[in-house]
C-alpha positions as CSV (number, residue, x, y, z in Angstrom):
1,X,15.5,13.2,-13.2
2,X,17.5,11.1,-11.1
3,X,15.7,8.4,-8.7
4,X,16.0,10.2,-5.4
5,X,14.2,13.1,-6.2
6,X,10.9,11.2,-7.6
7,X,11.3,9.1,-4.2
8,X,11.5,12.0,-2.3
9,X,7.8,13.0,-3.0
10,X,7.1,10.3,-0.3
11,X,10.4,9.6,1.5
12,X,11.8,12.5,2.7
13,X,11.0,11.6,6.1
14,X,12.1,7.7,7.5
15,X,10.3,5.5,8.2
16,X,7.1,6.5,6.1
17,X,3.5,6.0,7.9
18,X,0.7,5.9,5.2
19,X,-2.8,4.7,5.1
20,X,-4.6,3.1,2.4
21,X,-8.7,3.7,1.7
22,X,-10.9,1.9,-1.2
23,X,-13.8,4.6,-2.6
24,X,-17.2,4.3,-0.2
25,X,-20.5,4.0,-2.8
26,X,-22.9,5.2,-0.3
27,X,-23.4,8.4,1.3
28,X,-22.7,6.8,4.9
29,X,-19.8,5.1,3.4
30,X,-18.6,8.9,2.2
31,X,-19.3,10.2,5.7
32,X,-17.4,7.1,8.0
33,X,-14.4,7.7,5.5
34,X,-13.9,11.4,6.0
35,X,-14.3,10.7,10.0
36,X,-11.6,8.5,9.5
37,X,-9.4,11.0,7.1
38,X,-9.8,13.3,9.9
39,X,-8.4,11.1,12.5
40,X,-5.5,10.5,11.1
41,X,-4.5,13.4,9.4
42,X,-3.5,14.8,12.7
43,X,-0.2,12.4,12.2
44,X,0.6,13.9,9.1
45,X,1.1,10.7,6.6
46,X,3.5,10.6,4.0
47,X,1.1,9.8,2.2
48,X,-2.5,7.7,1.4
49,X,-3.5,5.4,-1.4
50,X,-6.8,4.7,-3.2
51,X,-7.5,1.7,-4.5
52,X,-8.7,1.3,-7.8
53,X,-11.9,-1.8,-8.4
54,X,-11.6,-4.9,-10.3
55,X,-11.1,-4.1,-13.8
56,X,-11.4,-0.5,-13.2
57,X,-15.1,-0.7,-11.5
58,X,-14.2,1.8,-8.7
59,X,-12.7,4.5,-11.6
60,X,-14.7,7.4,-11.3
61,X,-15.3,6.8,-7.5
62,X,-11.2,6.7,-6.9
63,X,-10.8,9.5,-8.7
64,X,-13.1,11.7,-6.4
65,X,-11.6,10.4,-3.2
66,X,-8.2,11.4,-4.8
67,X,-9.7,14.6,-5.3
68,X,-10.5,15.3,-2.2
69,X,-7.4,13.7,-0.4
70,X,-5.6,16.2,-2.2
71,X,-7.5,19.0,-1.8
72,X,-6.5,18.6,1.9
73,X,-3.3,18.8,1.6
74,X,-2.3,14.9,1.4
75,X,-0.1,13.4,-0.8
76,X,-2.5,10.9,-2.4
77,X,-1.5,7.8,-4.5
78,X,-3.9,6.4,-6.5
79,X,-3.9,2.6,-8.1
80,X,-3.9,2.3,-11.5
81,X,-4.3,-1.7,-12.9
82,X,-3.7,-3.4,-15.9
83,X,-6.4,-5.4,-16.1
84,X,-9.6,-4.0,-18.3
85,X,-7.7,-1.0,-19.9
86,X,-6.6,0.0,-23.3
87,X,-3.2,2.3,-23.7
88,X,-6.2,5.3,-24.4
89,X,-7.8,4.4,-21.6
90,X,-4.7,4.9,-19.2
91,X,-3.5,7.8,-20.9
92,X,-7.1,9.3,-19.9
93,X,-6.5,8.2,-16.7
94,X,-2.9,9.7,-16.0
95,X,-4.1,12.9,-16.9
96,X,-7.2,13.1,-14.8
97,X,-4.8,11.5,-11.9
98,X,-2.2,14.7,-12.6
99,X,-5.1,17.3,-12.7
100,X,-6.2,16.3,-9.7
101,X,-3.1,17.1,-8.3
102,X,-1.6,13.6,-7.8
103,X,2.0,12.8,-8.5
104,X,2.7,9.4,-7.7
105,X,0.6,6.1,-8.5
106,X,0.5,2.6,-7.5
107,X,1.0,0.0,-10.3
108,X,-0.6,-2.9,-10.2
109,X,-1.4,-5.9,-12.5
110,X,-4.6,-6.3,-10.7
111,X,-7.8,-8.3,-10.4
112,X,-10.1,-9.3,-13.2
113,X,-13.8,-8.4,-12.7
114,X,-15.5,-10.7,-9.9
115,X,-18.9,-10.5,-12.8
116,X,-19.2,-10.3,-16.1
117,X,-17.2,-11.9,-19.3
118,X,-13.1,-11.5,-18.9
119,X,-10.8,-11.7,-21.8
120,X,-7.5,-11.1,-20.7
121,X,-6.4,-11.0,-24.4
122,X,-8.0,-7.9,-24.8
123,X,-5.8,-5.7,-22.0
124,X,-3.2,-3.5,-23.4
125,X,-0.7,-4.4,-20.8
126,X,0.1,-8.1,-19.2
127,X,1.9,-7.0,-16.5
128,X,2.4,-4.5,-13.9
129,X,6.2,-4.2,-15.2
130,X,4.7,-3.1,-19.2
131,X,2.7,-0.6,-17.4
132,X,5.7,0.9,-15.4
133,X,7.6,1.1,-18.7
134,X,4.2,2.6,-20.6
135,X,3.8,5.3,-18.1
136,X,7.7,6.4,-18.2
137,X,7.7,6.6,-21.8
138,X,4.3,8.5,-22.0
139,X,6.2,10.9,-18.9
140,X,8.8,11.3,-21.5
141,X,6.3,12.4,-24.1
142,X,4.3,14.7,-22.0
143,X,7.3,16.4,-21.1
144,X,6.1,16.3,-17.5
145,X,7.9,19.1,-15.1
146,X,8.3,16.2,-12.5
147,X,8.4,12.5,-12.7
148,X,5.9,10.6,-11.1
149,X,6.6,8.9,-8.2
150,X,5.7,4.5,-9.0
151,X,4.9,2.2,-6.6
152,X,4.5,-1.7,-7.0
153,X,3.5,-4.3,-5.3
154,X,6.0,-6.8,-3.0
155,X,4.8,-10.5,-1.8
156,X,6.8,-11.1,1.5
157,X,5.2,-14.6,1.5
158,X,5.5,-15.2,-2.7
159,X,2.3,-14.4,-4.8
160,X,0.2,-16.8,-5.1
161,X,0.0,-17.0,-8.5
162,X,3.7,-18.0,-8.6
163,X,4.8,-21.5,-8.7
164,X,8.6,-20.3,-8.4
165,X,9.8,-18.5,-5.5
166,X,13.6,-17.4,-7.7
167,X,11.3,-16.6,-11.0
168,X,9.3,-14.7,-8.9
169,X,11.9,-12.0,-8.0
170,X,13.0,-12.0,-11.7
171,X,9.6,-10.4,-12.1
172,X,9.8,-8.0,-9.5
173,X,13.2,-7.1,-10.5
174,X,12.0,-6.4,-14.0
175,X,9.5,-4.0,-12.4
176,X,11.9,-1.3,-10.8
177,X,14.3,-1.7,-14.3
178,X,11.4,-0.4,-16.2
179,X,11.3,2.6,-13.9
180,X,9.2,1.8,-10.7
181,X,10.7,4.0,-7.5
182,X,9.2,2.0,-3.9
183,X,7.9,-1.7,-3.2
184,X,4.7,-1.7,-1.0
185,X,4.3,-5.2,0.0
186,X,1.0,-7.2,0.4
187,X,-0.3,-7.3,4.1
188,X,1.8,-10.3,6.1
189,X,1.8,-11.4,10.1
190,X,4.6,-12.8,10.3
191,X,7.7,-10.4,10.4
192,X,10.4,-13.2,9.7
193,X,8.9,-13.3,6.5
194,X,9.3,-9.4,5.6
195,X,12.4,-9.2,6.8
196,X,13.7,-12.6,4.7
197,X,11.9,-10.8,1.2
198,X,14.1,-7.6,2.6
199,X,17.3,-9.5,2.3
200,X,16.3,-11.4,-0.7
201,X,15.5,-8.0,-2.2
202,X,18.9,-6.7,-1.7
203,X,20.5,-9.5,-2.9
204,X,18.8,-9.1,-6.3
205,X,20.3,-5.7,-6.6
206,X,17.2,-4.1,-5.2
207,X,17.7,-0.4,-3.2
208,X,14.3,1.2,-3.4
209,X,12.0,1.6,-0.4
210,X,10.3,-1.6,0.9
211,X,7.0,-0.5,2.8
212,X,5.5,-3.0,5.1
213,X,1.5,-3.7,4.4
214,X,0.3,-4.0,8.1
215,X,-3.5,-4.7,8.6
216,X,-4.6,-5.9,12.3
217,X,-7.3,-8.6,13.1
218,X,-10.2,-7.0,14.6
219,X,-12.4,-9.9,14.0
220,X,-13.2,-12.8,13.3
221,X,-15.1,-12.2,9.7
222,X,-12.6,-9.7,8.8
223,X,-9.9,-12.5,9.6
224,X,-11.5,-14.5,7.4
225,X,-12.0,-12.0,4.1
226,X,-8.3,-11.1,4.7
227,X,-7.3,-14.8,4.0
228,X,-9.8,-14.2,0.9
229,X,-8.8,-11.4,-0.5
230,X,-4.8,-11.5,0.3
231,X,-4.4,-15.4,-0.7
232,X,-1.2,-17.4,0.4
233,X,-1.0,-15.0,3.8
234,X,0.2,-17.3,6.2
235,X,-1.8,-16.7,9.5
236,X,0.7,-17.7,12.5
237,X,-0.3,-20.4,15.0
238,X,0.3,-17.3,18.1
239,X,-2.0,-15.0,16.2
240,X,-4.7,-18.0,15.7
241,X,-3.9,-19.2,19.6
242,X,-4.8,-15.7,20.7
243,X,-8.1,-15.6,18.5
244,X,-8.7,-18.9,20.0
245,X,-8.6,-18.0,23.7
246,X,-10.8,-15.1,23.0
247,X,-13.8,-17.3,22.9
248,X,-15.3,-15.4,20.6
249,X,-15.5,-12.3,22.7
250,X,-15.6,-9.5,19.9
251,X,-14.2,-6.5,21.8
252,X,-11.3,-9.1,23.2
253,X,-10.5,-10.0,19.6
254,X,-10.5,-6.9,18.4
255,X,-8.2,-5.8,21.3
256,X,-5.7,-9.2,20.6
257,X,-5.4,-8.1,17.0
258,X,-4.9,-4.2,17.8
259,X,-1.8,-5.5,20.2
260,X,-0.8,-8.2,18.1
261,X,-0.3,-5.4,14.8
262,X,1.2,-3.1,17.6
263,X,4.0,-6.1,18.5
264,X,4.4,-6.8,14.8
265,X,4.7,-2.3,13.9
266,X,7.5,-2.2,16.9
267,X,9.7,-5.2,15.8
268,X,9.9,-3.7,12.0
269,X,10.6,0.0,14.0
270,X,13.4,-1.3,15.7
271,X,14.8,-3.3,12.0
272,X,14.6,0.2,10.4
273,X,12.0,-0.8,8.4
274,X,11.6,2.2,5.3
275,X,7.9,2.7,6.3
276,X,4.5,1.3,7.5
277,X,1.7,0.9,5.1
278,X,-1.8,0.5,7.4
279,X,-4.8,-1.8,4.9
280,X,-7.7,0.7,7.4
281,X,-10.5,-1.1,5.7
282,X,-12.0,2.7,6.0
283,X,-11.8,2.7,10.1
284,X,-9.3,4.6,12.2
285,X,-9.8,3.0,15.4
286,X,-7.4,0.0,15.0
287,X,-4.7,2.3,13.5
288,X,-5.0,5.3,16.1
289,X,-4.2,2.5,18.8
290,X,-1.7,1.1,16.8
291,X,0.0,4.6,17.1
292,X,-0.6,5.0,20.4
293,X,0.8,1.7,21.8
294,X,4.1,2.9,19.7
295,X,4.1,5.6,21.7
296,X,2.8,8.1,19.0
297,X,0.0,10.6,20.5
298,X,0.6,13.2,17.7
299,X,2.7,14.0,14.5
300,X,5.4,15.7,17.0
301,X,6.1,12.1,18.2
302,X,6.4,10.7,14.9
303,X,8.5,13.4,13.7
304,X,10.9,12.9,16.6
305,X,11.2,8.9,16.0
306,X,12.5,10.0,12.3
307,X,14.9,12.8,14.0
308,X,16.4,9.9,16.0
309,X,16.7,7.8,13.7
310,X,18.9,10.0,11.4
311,X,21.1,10.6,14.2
312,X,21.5,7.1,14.6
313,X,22.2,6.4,11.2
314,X,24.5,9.3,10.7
């Protein structure tokens, strides 16, 4: 199957709006996430991902949300991680992923458990690219009808794990060889920076989709676990400025970050960015604003920015 048609599972429609979601594990948790589904399924995403716990913690929870994401009608994209699992193990996976009715997945090297004894040695697969090749071949055997649609992950500002910014696209590179269809990039604030790894990406012979990871500030705490959890984002001096003058006011924060992410979601529009990923943390109110302050009030306005933008490409 040639690459366009797996891509076109999610990118028949330009730019791509998608939302991502990590499995709640309490009832309340279950019941604020399908308020948010929802919400914004009345924009129609291309699709939504599920992310997938350290070391496979969230397993059995992912694969229920994925259930249910598809069972109403949206195209749902899993994670799937390196880290904890034997070749068995992922085969199991895939096909619980495929009977639930997903065809694409997210690949991801991933994180090792925050408790417990690691040993790295022990994982099947060292890096997000060996997985990528694992699954094609194990496509191959299955003798699937359709290939499945792989995402990875992109690093606008360089992973932090990498000491070499040049080596660093060597190992992206290797992960669409071995078969991987779109680049989803980790969340970023400064769009100089996206637009920079775009170009850099081209240059290394790189066509795919390259979906930008957009997650607003809506406080002050969640500020502060995103420079946790995403480490080496660079947090501009206007964002920080803007925090700053809020004086702590939560609902003005909130309201500085929602305008900020609109400012950043308008600049990529207008750079014919391939798509938007929103990081929702679970919520819909910082994303439904986002849309409106775009100028989006339903899927009809969405729709028509992609119309528009064929005719200005054609």
């Amino acid at each position: 199957m040639s690459e366009s048609s797996s891509q076109s599972v999610l990118f028949d429609r330009t730019p791509s709006f998608s939302f991502e979601f990590f499995p709640p594990k309490t009832q309340e948790g279950a019941a604020s996430l399908l308020d948010t589904v929802v919400k914004l399924q009345e924009f129609h995403p291309s699709f939504v991902s599920v992310t997938y716990g350290a070391g496979g913690g969230s397993r059995e929870l992912t694969r229920a949300v994925v259930c249910d994401m598809q069972s109403r009608g949206i195209p749902t994209v899993p994670h799937l991680t390196c880290v904890g699992h034997t070749e068995a193990e992922i085969e199991d996976i895939l096909h619980h992923y495929i009977a639930a009715g997903a065809r694409a997945i997210m690949v991801l090297r991933g994180d090792p458990p925050r408790n417990g004894v690691y040993n790295p040695g022990q994982d099947a697969f060292r890096h997000a690219a060996d997985l990528v090749r694992f699954i094609r071949a194990w496509e191959d055997r299955q003798r699937l009808p359709q290939r499945l649609t792989l995402g990875v992950a992109g690093f606008a500002e360089g992973h932090p794990d990498s000491r070499n910014r040049l080596r660093e696209m060597d190992f992206l590179k290797a992960k669409l060889d071995e078969g991987a269809d779109y680049i989803c990039t980790q969340l970023f604030f400064d769009n100089h920076a996206f637009f920079d790894f775009r170009d850099r990406c081209r240059l290394m012979d790189i066509h795919v989709p390259i979906i930008a990871g957009i997650m607003p500030v809506t406080s002050i705490s969640s500020m502060n676990r995103m420079a946790e959890l995403s480490a080496g984002t660079n947090f501009p001096a206007r964002l920080l400025k803007a925090m700053l003058r809020a004086g702590g006011d939560k609902q003005t924060i909130e309201r500085l970050g929602i305008n900020y992410a609109s400012n950043q979601c308008g600049e990529l529009l207008d750079a014919d960015v391939d798509g938007i990923h929103f990081y929702t943390l679970n919520r819909s109110k910082a994303t439904l604003e986002i849309y409106h302050n775009l100028g989006f009030n339903n899927y009809y306005d969405v729709d028509r920015l992609r119309m528009l933008n064929n005719i200005y490409k054609s």
